[in-house]
N, C-alpha and C positions, 0 to 999 in steps of 0.2 A: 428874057422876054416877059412883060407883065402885062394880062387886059384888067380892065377896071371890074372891080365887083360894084354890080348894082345898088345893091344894099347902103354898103358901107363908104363905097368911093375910095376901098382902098386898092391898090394893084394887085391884084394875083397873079401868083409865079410860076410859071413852066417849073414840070417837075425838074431840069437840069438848077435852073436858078435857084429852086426851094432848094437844092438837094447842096448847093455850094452854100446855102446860107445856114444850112441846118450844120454841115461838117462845119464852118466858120466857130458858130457859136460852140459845136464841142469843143475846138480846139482853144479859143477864148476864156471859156469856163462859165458863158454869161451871152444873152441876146437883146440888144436894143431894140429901144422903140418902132423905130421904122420898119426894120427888119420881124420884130416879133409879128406887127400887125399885118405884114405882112402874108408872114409865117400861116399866120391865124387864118388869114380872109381864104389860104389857099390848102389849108388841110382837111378841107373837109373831102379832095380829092382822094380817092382809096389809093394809088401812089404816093401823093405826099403824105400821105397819114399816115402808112406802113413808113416811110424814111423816116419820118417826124419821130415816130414810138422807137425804131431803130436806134435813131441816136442818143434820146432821152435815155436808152437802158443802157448805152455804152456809158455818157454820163456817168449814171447812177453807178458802173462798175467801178469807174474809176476812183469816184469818191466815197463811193460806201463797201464795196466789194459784194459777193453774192448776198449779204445776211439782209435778211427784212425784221423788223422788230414789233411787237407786239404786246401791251401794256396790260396786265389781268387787274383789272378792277371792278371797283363795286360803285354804282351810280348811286348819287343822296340829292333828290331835287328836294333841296331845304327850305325852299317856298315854290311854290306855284304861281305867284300872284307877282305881277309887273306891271310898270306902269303905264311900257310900253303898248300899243295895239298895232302889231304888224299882221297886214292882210291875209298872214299867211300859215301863221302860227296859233297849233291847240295845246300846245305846253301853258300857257298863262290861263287862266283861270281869276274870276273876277269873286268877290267876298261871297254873291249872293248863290254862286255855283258851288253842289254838295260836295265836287270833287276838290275844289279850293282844301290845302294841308300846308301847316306848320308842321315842321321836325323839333320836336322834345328834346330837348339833349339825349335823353336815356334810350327814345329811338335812333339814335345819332351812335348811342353806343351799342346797342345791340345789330344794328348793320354792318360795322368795323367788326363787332364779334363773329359775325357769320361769314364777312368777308375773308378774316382770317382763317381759320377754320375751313373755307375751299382755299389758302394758298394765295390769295389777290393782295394785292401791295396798293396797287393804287386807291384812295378815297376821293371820288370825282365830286366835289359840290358844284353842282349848278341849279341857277336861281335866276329868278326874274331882275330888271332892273328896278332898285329901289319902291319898293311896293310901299315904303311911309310916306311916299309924297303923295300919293294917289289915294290912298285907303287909311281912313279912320281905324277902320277893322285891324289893321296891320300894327298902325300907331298903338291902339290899347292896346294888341296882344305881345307889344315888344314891352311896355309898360308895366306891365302884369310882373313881366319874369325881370325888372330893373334894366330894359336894355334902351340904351337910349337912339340906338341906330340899329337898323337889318347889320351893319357892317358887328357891330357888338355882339351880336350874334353869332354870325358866321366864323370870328375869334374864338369862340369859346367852343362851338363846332370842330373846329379843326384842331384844339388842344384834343379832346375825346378822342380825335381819330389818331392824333399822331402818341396819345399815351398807352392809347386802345393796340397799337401794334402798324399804324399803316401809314402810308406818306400821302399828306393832302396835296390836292391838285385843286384851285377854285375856279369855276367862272360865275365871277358875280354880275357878268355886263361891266355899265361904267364904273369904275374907281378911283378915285383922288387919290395924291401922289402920297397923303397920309395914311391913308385905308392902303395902301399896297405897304406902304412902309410896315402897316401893324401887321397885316397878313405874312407877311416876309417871312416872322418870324418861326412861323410853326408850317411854311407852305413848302415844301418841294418846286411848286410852280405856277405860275401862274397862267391864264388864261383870257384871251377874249377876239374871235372872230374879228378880223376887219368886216368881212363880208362882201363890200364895195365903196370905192372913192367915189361912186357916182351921187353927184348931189341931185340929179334928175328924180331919182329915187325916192326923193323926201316930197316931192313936188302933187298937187293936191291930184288924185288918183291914181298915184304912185303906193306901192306896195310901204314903205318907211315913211308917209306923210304924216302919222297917229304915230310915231316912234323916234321922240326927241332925242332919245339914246343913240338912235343907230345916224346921227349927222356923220361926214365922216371927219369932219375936222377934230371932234370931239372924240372920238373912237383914234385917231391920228393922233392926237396928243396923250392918252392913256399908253399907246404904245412907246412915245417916246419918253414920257416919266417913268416906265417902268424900266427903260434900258439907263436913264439915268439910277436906278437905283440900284442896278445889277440884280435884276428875277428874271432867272432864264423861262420864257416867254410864245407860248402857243398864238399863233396866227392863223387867219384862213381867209380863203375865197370859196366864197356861194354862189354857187350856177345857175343859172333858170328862173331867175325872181324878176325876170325885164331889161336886164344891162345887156348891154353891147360887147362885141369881143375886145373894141377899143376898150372901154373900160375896164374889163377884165384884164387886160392887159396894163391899164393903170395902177391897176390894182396890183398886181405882184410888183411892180417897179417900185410902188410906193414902200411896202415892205422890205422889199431888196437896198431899198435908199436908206431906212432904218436900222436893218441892218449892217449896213457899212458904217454906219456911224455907232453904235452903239455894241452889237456883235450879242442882243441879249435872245435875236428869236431862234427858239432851238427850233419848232417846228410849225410847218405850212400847210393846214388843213386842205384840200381841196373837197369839196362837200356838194354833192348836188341837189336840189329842191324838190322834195317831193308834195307834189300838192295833195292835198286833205279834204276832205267832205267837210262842208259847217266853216267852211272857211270863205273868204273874198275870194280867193282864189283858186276855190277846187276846180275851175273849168280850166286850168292851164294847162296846158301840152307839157309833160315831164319831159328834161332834157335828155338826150337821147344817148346810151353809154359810152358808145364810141364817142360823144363828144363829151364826157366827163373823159378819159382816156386821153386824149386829144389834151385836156387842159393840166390834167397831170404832168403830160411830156411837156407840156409851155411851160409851167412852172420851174420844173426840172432844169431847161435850157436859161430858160429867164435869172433862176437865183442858183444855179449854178451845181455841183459837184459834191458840196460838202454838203449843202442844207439837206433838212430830213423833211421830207415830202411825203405825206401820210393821206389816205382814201379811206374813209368805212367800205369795212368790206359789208354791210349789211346794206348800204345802200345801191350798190350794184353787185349783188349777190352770182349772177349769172354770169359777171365777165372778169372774174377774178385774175385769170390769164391773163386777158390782157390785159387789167392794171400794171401784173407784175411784168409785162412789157413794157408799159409806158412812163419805166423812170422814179416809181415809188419807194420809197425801201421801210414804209412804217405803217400797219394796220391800225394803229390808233388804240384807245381803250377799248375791248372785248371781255366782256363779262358773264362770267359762268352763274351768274346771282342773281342781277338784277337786268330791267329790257332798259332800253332808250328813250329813254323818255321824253326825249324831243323827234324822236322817227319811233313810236309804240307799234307801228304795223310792220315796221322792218327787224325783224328776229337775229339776235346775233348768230353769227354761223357757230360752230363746236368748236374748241380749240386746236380741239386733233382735225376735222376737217380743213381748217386752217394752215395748221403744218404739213397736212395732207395734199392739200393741193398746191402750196409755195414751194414747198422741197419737190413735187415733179414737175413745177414750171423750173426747177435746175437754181433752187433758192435756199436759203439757209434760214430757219426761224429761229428769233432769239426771241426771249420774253425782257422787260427794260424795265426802270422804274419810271416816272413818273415826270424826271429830268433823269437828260441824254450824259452819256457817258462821257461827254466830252466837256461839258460841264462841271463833271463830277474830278476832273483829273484836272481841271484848272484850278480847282479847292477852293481854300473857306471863303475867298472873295467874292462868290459866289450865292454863299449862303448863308441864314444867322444860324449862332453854334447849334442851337437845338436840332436841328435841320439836320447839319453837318455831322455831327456826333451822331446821329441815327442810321445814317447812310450804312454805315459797312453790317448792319445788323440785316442788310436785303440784297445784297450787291456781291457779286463774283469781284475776281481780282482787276476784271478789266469795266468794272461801272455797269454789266448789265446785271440783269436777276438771278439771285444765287439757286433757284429752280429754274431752267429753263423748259420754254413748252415744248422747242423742237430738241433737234439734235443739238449734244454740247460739242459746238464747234468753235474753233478760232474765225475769232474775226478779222476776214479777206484784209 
């Protein structure tokens, strides 16, 4: 039995019917359209929302087994300055603002030195989108040190970190299929949020109308030159910035359809939107945790068994449970060094709190590099030699971290 949701116009399902479509999709490995939005319009019911997370975490057993993983790195926002202006975002920083910063190489290397030194593997660069189209200021000061592109830059960035001791991770925003190619060579992996397929988004007092970057055609095409090139490949969906659950739901299928074809994203950020002061949009209502939880287990059901579905835990700090109920098995980068520099007000939790409270939700922490283990065991096709040859100097016998945070356990 289904009544209409007002809202959306989609049917919502008595808990029997959610409850046959939620087992369907685990037994399938995967949930369609119909059914998802379905899914969606009727979980916000506290019945189907407990079955919803129920099934996402059998899911998650079946494909990952108890272990959740967890990346120890050190953040390097290696510019500030973008060209982008999303309504929502105080990471960019414009020439005439004091807090506007270039990274020096030699600060590039003395972060990797500190990084190592606590133990962290991963080197996160992220950075605004192409800051030389927009700023003169940017253009002379790449000029200055011979670089003829931010992308020129970020190259010789991520030589420092990966001779420095550490495996690069980039998000540079957009990147051509050449600028991935040159990154490839010295990158562990790559990066870059889908966010959302919603083109409404871009539409003028839309949150992405000032953010030629975030179309999603063009962000859909970065995903799939990047699976053409084979870089195993971070994705994600962002909550609360005005999209629909239809769209949300677009939005993993899109991913899941690249996935099938290409097989290069290792993982599926789920991220929620926390609004900021000084922003267009600090008056927004923050989504509500239970319904970040909620979209975890969508995801989970949606792309299936094996994908690694990953939540900051800083940004729903309080419901850590039940993330690890709803079908996650990956806390993301967590850093004993550096804050977040795209969520500053949200504190990473401690490591040990961390494996504190995963291992009594009845969970196993592992600590990972930077790419997934499964990546790392399908070999060099995967990666350029430099890459490759590096790997076993951070890596246990099975691909994850040759330090782990929690218990050295076998993985389920």
């Amino acid at each position: 039995m289904t009544t209409l949701d007002p809202q959306s116009g989609v049917g919502r399902l008595a808990l029997r019917d959610a409850e046959a479509v939620i087992r369907e999709a685990v037994e399938a490995g995967t949930l369609e359209r119909a059914q998802a939005e379905a899914l969606a319009a009727s979980a916000r019911d506290p019945q189907v929302f407990e079955a919803l997370l129920e099934a996402a975490h059998e899911s998650k057993l079946r494909g990952k087994g108890k272990v959740v993983t967890v990346s120890k790195n050190i953040f390097i926002p290696l510019t500030n300055m973008c060209r982008n202006r999303c309504n929502y975002c105080t990471f960019a920083k414009t020439p005439d603002n004091p807090a506007v910063h270039n990274f020096e190489l030699a600060e590039v290397g003395e972060a990797v030195a500190g990084g190592v030194k606590t133990g962290c593997i991963e080197a996160l660069f992220c950075l605004g989108d192409k800051p030389e189209i927009a700023y003169r200021f940017h253009r002379d000061w790449l000029a200055e040190r011979d670089y003829r592109t931010t992308t020129d830059w970020i190259v010789e960035a991520c030589d420092v970190a990966l001779e420095g001791g550490m495996l690069p991770h980039t998000n540079a925003g957009i990147l051509d299929q050449e600028e991935m190619a040159r990154l490839r060579v010295n990158n562990a992996s790559l990066g870059l949020m889908l966010e959302s397929t919603s083109q409404r988004l871009r539409e003028k007092g839309g949150p992405h109308f000032h953010a030629p970057d975030k179309d999603p055609a063009r962000r859909l095409r970065m995903h799939e030159e990047a699976g053409e090139l084979r870089i195993p490949f971070t994705s994600g969906l962002l909550l609360g910035i005005g999209e629909t659950d239809e769209e949300r739901v677009d939005t993993l299928l899109a991913i899941r359809d690249i996935q099938a074809t290409y097989g290069h994203i290792q993982e599926v950020i789920v991220q929620p939107f926390h609004p900021k002061p000084d922003t267009k949009m600090h008056d927004v209502q923050p989504i509500d945790d239970r319904d970040v939880a909620m979209w975890v287990a969508m995801a989970r059901l949606i792309l299936g068994p094996e994908m690694n579905i990953q939540a900051p835990p800083n940004l729903a700090p309080e419901v850590l449970e039940m993330l690890l109920r709803s079908g996650l098995n990956d806390w993301g980068g967590v850093s004993p060094v550096t804050v977040d520099f795209i969520n500053p007000e949200a504190p990473w939790p401690a490591l040990r709190e961390l494996r504190d409270r995963t291992e009594a939700a009845g969970q196993l922490l592992r600590e990972r590099l930077p790419v997934y283990p499964n990546y790392i065991e399908a070999g060099r096709d995967w990666f350029d030699d430099a890459v490759f040859d590096a790997l076993p100097r951070f890596m246990d016998a099975k691909g994850f971290a040759k330090n782990t945070t929690g218990s050295d356990v076998e993985a389920a």
